[in-house]
C-alpha positions as CSV (number, residue, x, y, z in Angstrom):
1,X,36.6,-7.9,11.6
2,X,39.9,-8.3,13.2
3,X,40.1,-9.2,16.9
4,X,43.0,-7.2,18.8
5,X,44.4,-5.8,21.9
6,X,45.2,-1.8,20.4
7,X,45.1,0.6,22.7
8,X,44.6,-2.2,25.7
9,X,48.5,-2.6,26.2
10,X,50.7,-1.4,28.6
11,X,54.8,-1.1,27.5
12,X,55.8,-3.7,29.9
13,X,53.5,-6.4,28.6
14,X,55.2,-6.0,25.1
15,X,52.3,-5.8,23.1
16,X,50.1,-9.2,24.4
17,X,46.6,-8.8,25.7
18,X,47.8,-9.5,29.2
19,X,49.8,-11.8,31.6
20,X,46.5,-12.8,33.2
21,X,44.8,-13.7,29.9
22,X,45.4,-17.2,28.2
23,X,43.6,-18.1,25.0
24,X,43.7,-21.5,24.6
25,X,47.3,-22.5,23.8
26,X,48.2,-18.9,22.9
27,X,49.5,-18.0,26.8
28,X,50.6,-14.8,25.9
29,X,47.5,-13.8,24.4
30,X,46.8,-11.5,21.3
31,X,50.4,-9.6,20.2
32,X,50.1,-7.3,17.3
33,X,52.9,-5.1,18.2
34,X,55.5,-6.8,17.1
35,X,57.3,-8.0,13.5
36,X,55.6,-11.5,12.5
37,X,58.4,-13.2,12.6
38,X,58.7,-12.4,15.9
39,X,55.7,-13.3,17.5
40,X,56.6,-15.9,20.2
41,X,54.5,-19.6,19.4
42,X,52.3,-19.4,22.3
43,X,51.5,-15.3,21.1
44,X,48.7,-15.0,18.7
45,X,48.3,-12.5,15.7
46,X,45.0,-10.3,15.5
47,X,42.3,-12.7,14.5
48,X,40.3,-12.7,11.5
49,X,36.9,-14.2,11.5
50,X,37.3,-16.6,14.7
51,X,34.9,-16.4,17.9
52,X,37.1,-17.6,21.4
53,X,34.6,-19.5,23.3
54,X,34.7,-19.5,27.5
55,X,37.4,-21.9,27.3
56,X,39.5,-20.1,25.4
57,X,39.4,-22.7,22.2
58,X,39.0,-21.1,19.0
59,X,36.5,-22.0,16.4
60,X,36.3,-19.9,12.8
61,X,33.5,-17.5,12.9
62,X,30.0,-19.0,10.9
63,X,29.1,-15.1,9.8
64,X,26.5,-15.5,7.0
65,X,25.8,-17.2,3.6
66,X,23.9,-16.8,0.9
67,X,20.0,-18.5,0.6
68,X,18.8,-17.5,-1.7
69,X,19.3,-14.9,-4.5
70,X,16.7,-12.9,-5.2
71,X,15.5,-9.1,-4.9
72,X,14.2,-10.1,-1.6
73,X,12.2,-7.6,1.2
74,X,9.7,-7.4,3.8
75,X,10.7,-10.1,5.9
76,X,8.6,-11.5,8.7
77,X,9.1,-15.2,10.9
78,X,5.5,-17.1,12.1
79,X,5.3,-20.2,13.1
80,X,8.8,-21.4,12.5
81,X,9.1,-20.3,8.7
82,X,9.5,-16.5,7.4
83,X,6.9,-15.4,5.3
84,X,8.2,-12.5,2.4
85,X,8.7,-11.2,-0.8
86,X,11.1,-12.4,-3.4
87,X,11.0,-11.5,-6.9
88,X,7.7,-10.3,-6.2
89,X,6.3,-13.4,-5.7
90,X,4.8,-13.6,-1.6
91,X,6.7,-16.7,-0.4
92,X,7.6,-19.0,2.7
93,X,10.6,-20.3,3.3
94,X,10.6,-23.5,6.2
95,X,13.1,-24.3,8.7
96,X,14.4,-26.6,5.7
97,X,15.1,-23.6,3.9
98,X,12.3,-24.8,1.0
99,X,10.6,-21.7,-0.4
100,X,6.9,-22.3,-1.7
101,X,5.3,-19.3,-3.8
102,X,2.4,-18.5,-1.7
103,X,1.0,-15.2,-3.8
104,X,2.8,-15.1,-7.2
105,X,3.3,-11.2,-8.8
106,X,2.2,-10.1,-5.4
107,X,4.2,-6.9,-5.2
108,X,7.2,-4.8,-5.2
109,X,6.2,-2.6,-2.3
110,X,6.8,-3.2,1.6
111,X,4.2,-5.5,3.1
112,X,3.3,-4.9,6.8
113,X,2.3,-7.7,9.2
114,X,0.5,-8.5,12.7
115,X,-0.1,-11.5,14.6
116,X,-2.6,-12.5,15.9
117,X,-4.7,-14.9,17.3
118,X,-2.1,-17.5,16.1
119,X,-2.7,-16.0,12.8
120,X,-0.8,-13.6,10.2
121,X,-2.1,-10.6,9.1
122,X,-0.3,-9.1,6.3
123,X,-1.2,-5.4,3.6
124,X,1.0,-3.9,1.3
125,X,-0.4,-1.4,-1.4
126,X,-3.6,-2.9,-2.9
127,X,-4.3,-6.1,-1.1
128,X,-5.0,-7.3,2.5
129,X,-4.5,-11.3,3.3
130,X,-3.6,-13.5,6.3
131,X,-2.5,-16.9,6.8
132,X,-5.0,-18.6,8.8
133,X,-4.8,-21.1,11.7
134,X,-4.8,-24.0,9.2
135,X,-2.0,-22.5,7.3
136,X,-4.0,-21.2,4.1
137,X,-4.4,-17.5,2.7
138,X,-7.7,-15.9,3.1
139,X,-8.9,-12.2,2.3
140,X,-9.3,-10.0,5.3
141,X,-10.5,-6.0,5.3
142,X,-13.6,-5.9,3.5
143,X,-15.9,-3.5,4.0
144,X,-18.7,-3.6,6.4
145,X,-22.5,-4.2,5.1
146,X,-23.5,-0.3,5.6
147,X,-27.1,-0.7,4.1
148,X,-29.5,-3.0,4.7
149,X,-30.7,-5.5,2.1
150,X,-33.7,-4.6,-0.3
151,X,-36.1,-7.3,0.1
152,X,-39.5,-7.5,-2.3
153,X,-42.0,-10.1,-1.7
154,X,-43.5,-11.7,-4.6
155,X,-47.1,-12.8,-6.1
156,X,-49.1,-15.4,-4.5
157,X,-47.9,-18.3,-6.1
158,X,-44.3,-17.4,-6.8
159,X,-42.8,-19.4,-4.6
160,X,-43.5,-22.4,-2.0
161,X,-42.8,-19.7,1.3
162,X,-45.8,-19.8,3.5
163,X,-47.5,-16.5,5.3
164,X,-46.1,-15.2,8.1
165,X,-43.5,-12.5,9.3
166,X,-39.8,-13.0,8.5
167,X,-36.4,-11.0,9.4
168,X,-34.0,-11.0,6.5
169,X,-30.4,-9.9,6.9
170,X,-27.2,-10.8,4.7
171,X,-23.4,-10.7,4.9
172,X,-20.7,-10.6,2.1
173,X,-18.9,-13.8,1.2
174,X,-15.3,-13.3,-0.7
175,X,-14.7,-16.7,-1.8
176,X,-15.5,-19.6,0.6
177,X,-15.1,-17.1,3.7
178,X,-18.3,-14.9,5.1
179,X,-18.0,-11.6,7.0
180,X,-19.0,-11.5,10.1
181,X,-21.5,-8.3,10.7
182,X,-24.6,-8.3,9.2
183,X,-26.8,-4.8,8.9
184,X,-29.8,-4.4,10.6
185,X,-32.5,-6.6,9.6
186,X,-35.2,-6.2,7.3
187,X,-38.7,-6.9,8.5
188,X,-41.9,-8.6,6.8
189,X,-45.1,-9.1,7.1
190,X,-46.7,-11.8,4.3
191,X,-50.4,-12.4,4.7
192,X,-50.6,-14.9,2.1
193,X,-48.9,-18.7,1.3
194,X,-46.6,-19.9,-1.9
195,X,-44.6,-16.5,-2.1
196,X,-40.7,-16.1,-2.9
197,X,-38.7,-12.9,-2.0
198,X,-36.5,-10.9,-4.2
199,X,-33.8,-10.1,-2.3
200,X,-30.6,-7.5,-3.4
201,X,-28.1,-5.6,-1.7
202,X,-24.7,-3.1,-2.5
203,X,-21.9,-4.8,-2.2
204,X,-18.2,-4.1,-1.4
205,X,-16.2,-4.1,-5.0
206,X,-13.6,-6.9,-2.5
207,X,-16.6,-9.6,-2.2
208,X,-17.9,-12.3,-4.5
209,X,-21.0,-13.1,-3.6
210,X,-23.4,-12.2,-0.4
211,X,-25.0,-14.7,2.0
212,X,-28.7,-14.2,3.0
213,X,-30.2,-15.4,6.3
214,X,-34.1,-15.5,6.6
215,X,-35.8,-16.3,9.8
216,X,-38.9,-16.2,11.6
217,X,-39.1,-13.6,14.2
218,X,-39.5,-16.2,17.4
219,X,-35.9,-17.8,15.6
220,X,-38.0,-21.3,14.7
221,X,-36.9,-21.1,11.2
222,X,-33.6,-20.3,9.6
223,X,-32.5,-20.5,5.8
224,X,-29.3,-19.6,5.1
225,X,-28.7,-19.0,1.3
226,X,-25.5,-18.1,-0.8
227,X,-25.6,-16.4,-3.9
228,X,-24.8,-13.6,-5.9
229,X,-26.2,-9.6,-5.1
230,X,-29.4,-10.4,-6.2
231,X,-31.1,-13.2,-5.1
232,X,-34.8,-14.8,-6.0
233,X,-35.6,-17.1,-2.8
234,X,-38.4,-19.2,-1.8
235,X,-38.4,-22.4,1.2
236,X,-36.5,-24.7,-1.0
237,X,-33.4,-22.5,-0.7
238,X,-34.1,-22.0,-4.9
239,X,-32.5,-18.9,-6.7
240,X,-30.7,-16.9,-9.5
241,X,-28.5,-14.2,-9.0
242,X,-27.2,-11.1,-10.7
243,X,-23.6,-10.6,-9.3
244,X,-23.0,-6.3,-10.0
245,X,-19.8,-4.4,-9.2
246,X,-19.7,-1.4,-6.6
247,X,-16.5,0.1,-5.7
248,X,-16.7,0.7,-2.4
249,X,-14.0,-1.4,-1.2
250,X,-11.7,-0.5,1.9
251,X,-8.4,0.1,1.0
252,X,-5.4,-2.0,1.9
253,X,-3.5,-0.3,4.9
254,X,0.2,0.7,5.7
255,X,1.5,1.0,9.5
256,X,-0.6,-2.1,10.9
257,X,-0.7,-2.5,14.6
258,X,-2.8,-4.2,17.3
259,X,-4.2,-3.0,20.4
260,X,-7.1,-3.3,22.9
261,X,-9.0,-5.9,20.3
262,X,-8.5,-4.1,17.1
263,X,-6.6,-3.9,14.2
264,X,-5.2,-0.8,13.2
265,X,-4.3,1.0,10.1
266,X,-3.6,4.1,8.0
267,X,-3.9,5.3,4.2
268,X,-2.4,8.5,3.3
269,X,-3.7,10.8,5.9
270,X,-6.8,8.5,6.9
271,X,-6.8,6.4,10.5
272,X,-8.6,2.9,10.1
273,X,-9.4,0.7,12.8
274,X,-11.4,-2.9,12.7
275,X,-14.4,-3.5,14.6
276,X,-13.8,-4.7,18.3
277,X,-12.5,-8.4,18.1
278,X,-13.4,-8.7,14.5
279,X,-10.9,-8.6,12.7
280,X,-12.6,-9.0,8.5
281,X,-13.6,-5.8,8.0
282,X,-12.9,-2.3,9.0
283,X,-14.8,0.2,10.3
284,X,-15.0,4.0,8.9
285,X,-12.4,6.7,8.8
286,X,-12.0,8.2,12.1
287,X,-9.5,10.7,11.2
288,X,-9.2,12.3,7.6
289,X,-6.0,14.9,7.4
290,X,-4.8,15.0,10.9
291,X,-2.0,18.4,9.2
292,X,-3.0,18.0,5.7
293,X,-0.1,16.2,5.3
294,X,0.4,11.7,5.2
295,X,0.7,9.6,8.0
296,X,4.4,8.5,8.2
297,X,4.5,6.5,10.9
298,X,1.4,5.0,13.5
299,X,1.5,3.1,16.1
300,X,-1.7,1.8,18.4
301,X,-0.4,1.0,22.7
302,X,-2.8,0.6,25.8
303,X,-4.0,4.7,26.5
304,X,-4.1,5.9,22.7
305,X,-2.0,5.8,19.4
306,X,1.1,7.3,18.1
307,X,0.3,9.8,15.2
308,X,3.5,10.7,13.1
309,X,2.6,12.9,10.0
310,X,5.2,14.4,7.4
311,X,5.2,17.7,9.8
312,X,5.1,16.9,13.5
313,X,3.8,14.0,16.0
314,X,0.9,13.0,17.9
315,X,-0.8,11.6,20.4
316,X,-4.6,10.3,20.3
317,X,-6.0,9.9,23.6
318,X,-8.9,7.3,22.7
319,X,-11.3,4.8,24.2
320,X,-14.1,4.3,22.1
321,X,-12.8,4.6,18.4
322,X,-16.4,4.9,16.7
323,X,-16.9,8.0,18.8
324,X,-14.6,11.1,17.6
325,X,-16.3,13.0,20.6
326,X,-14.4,10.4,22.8
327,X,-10.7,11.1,21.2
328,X,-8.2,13.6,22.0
329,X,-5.7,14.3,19.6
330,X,-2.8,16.0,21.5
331,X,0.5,17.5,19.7
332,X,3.4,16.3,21.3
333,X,6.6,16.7,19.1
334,X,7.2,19.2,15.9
335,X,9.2,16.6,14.1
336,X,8.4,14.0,11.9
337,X,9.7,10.5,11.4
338,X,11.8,8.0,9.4
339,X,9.3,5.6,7.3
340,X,10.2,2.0,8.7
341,X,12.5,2.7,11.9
342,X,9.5,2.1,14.3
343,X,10.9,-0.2,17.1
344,X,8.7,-2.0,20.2
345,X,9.7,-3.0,23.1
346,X,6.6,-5.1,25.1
347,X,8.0,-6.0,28.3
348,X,8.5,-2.3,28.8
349,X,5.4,-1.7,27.2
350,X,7.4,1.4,25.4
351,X,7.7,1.9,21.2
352,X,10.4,4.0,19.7
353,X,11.2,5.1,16.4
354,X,14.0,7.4,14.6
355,X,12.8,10.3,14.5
356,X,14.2,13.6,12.2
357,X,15.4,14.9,15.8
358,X,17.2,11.6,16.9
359,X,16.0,8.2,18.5
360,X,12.5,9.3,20.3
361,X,11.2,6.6,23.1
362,X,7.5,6.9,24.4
363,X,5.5,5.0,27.0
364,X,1.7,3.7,26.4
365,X,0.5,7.0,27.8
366,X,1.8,9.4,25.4
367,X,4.8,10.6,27.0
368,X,8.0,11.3,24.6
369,X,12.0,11.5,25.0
370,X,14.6,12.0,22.7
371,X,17.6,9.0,24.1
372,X,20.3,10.7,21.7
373,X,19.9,14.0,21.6
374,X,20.8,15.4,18.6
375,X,24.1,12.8,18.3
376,X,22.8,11.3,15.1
377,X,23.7,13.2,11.5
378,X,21.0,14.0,9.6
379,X,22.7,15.5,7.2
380,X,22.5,13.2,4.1
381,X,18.9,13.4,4.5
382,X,17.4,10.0,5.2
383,X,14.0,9.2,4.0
384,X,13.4,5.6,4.7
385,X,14.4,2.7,6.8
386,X,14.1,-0.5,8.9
387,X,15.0,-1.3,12.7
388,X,15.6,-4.7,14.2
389,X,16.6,-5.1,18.1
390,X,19.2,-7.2,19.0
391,X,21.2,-8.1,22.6
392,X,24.6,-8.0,23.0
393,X,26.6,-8.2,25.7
394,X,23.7,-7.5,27.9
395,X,22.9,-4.4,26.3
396,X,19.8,-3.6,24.0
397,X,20.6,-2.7,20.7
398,X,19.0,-1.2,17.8
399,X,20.3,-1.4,14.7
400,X,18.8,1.0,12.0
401,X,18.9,0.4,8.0
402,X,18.9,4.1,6.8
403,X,18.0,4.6,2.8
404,X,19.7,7.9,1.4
405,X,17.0,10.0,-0.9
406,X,15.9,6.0,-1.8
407,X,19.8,5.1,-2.6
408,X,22.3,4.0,-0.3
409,X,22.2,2.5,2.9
410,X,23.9,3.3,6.4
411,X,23.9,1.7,9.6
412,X,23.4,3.5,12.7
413,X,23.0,2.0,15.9
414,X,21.5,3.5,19.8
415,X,22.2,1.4,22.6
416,X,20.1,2.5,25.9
417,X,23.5,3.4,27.4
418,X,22.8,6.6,24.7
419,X,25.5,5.7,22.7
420,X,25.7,6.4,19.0
């Protein structure tokens, strides 16, 4: 955009920026007042794509180019590289600017990502996957073993185990990578030698096989197995299996977040959460149809979480996730949100988000203000957007991509001065 002194001119400077003002060799500064061929030599016209460093030298403004063309969303940078999805292919791109196809046909749907642990945790409408610390995709959400296993101890003579009392548990394997919470074990008594166990369990529909652990109740003895559902064992670690399908599976989750050792996710109108510090599986529903509406927006901080449903906002006071008895869900605003416009801001420890009642700001303890106040038009009836923060002139900035009934795009843009 043009660079230029209107409306910074006083009559007797004749149009230039000011007498006190010299860029570079143009003394007189900017003059757009006057007839071209009039501008003096050292007087310079408004300025079109140039950026005037300290010294007052000029240098042409870099501004943008293309990368890559593509139908390209969902853009997140880890570890020097941005991860996202092109074409619907889930790609990387390096500092090189060399894209590798990580996930091919992944989606065309937003993906949503944490970080964690110096790993990437990503979800978009049916699949959960992260990049792990070695730089490879693994599976993550599956759903916790519920049940125990069913264990049946076989004839004398079916097997080369020898008599004694055993503890049999078993976790779910997807691939090469196993869960990490097993059910409670399974207890047995054998009074006689050269038995096998038959061992089965109900898997989630997301795992491939299950991994059985057997061991003596004073911890002497282990065997560790892998196989399929069901599972013939004996001391040599021999067996068949009998892979089945459940569909029981957890479901991918929008909205994800981290806080106080858990992951955090929503479906629809359901609030998921993973178990404390593990973060492979999810626990169960802790809240199912908060206003019988979806969950538009969420956001986990320190003293609860952010609840933003099609019909109003709120806040759940909660320390113990597992426990409903220990949460308090509080109303705290009768407006909903734009999908996407969530914004955080750590060192503050505050999150805000565009709300359908202006830019709303809140604090880890659940306490809301609106920072615009009715100055930005609602009118064309946004229903979708993005938010990236950006520092300028010392000044916080947040720039909001607003979607018009899923068309067009406008940019808005709250400063913490409160300006629109």
């Amino acid at each position: 955009m043009p660079i230029s002194n209107r409306q910074r001119y006083s009559p007797e400077s004749n149009g230039k920026l000011s007498d006190l003002v010299e860029l570079g060799k143009w003394k007189q500064g900017i003059i757009n007042r006057l007839d071209p061929k009039d501008i003096p030599n050292d007087a310079l016209l408004d300025a079109l794509n140039v950026d005037f460093r300290v010294d007052g030298s000029v240098r042409t403004r870099e501004g943008y180019s293309m990368v890559e063309n593509g139908n390209c969303h969902s853009i997140h940078s880890f570890k020097n590289s941005l991860f996202f999805v092109m074409n619907k292919n889930f790609v990387k791109m390096d500092k090189n600017e060399n894209i590798t196809v990580l996930i091919p046909n992944y989606t065309s749907d937003k993906v949503y990502y944490v970080e964690l642990a110096d790993e990437l945790y990503f979800a978009t409408t049916n699949k959960t996957n992260k990049i792990n610390k070695q730089g490879n995709i693994e599976p993550w959400g599956i759903h916790s073993p519920q049940e125990q296993c069913e264990v049946t101890v076989g004839e004398p003579g079916s097997g080369s185990m020898k008599k004694g009392k055993y503890m049999i548990n078993y976790a779910y394997l997807y691939g090469a990578y196993e869960t990490a919470i097993y059910p409670e074990s399974v207890v047995i008594d054998v009074p006689y030698d050269d038995f096998n166990l038959e061992v089965s369990c109900n898997p989630s529909s997301q795992s491939t096989s299950a991994m059985y652990f057997i061991t003596n109740t004073n911890g002497e003895e282990l065997y560790a197995t892998a196989s399929g559902y069901n599972a013939t064992i004996d001391a040599y670690n021999t067996l068949s299996y009998f892979p089945k399908q459940h569909l029981d599976a957890i479901p991918p989750l929008e909205n994800l977040c981290y806080s106080n050792g858990r992951i955090w996710g929503t479906k629809g109108s359901n609030i998921f959460f993973s178990a404390d510090r593990d973060y492979r599986q999810y626990n169960p529903v802790m809240y199912i149809g908060i206003d019988n509406t979806d969950i538009v927006l969420f956001k986990a901080v320190d003293n609860g979480c952010y609840v933003v449903t099609e019909k109003a906002t709120y806040f759940l006071q909660v320390k113990n996730p597992e426990s409903i008895a220990d949460g308090q869900l509080v109303k705290i605003f009768d407006h909903s949100a734009i999908k996407g416009t969530l914004f955080e801001d750590d060192k503050q420890k505050k999150v805000g988000w565009l709300s359908t009642e202006g830019y709303i700001v809140g604090d880890h303890n659940g306490q809301l203000q609106n920072i615009t106040d009715g100055k930005i038009d609602f009118s064309k009836n946004y229903t979708e957007g993005t938010a990236v923060r950006v520092k300028k002139n010392g000044i916080d900035k947040i720039i909001f991509s607003l979607k018009q009934n899923g068309e067009k795009t406008d940019f808005q843009t709250v400063d913490k001065n409160n300006e629109v």
